[in-house]
N, C-alpha and C positions, 0 to 999 in steps of 0.2 A: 504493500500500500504506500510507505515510503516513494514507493521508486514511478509510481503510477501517477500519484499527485506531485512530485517533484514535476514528470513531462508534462502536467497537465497544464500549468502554470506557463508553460511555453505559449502555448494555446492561447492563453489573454492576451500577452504580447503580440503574437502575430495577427492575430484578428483585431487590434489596436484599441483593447478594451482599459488598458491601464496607462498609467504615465509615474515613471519612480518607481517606488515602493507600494504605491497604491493598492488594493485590491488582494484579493486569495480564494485559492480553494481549499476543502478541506474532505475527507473520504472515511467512510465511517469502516472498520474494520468488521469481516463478517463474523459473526461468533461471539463477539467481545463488545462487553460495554467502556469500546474507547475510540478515537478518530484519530487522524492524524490530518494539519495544518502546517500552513506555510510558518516562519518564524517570523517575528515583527522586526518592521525595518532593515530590513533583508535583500537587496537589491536582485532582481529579477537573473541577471547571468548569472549571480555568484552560489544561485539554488541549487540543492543536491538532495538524493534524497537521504546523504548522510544529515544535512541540519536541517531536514522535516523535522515536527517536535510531534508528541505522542501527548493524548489530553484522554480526562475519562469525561465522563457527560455531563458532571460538573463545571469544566472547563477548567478543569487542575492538569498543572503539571503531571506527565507521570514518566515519560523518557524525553531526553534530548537535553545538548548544550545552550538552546538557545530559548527566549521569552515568547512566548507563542502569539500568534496575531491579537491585534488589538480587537479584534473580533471574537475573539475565540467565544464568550461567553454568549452571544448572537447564535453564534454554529452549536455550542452545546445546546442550547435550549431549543431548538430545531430537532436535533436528533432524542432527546427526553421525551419531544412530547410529539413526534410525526416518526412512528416504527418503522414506517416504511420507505424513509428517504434514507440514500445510501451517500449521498456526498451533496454539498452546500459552496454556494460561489458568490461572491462577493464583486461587485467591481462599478466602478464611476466613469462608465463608457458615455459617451459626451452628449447624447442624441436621447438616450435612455434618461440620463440624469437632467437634462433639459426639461424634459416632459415632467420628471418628478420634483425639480426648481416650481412649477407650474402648479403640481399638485394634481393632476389630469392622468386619470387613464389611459391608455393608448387602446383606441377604439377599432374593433376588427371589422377593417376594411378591405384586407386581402385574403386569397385563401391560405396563404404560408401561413399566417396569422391563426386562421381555425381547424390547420392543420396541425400546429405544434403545441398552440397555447387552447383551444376549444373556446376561445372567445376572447373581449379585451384583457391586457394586461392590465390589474389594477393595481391601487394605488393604498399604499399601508401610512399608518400613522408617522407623525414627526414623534422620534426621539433618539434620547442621547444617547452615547456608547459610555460603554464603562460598566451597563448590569444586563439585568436582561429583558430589558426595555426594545429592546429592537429586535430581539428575537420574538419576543409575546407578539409583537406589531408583526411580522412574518407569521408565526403561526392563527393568528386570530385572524390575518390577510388570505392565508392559502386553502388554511383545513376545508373542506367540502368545495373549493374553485378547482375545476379543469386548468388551469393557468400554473407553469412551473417557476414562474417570474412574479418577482411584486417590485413597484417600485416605489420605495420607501420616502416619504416627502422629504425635500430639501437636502437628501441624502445619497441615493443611489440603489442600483439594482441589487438584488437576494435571487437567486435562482436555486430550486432543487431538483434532484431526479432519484433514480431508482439508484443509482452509481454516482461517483463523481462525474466521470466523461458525459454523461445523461445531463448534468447540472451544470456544467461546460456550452454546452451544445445548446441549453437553454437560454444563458447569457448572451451566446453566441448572435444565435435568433432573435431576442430582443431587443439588440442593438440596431441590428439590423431591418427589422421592421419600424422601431422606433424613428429611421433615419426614414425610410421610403415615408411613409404615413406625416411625417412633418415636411418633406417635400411636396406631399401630393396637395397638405392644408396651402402651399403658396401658391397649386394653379387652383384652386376652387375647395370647396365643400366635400371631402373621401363621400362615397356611396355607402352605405353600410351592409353588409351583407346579412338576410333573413335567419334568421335561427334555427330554423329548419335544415338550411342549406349547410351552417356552420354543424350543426350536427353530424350530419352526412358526409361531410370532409372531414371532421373527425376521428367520426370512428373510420372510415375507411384508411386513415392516415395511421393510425394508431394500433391499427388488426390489421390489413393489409399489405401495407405498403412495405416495399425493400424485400430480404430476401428470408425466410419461409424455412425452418426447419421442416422437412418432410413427418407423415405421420407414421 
């Protein structure tokens, strides 16, 4: 897991989700009640997955040389109280955190949109870091939403999935939709797409689509 989330973290770089030290992922280990996260203040090349740090769902210490993200206690309270997310991502992609400067939902108006996320990306409460104030605002944002993105006001995105790379790929996506859909409000009014139809790209996105383990 170490070594999984070390390359994952590439991933926000090249997809130009971070700037610095900004941002993290974190991947909850299978079996065990504990995760592994980036270390704070950590500069993105100098990552390994020797100074990953190891956290229990507390957001304690339990292996590594280094102080664990400033987030960490956001990610533990995520994984206490949502069983079935496997990995948590963090990041202040420019387009994404625009929309959450605003305080505004990102409304689905494409199908990528109700393919990935099952409708708009919403919008979670302002708060601080440092307890678990921003976690609560993530789980009281996501529990029963199709959406694996919230965007936290005045803050930035929180993405979860089933794995870290799952929660990666979500960040990913949100950014990216976040960008098209703020382009599209400067030539006119997006279209909104019926909910019906967002159902229907859904689930077919979600059971169908890519490649099919044989029965």
């Amino acid at each position: 897991m170490r070594q999984i989330v070390a390359d994952l973290h590439a991933e926000l770089v090249r997809y130009n989700l971070v700037v610095w030290t900004a941002g993290n992922v974190s991947g909850r280990i299978p079996g065990e009640d504990l995760f592994v996260i980036k270390p704070s203040g950590v500069s993105y090349d100098e990552l390994t997955p020797e100074n990953m740090v190891v956290c229990d769902l507390d957001g304690n210490l339990v292996e590594g040389e280094h102080a664990p993200s400033s987030d960490t206690a956001a990610h533990a309270y995520v994984y206490r109280n949502m069983p079935e997310v496997g990995g948590v991502v963090h990041t202040h992609s420019t387009y994404a955190s625009a929309w959450a400067a605003r305080g505004e939902a990102i409304p689905c108006v494409l199908t990528a949109m109700a393919d990935e996320f099952g409708g708009e990306i919403p919008i979670g409460p302002f708060a601080l870091i440092g307890d678990d104030s921003i976690g609560q605002g993530i789980v009281e944002t996501l529990k029963g939403h199709r959406s694996k993105a919230v965007l936290m006001q005045n803050h930035g995105v929180f993405s979860i999935g089933k794995d870290a790379k799952s929660a990666v790929k979500a960040a990913v996506m949100c950014e990216d939709v976040a960008r098209t859909v703020h382009v599209a409000r400067q030539l006119g009014e997006p279209l909104p797409i019926p909910q019906d139809d967002i159902d229907r790209l859904y689930d077919r996105y979600q059971n169908v689509y890519g490649q099919r383990s044989p029965r």
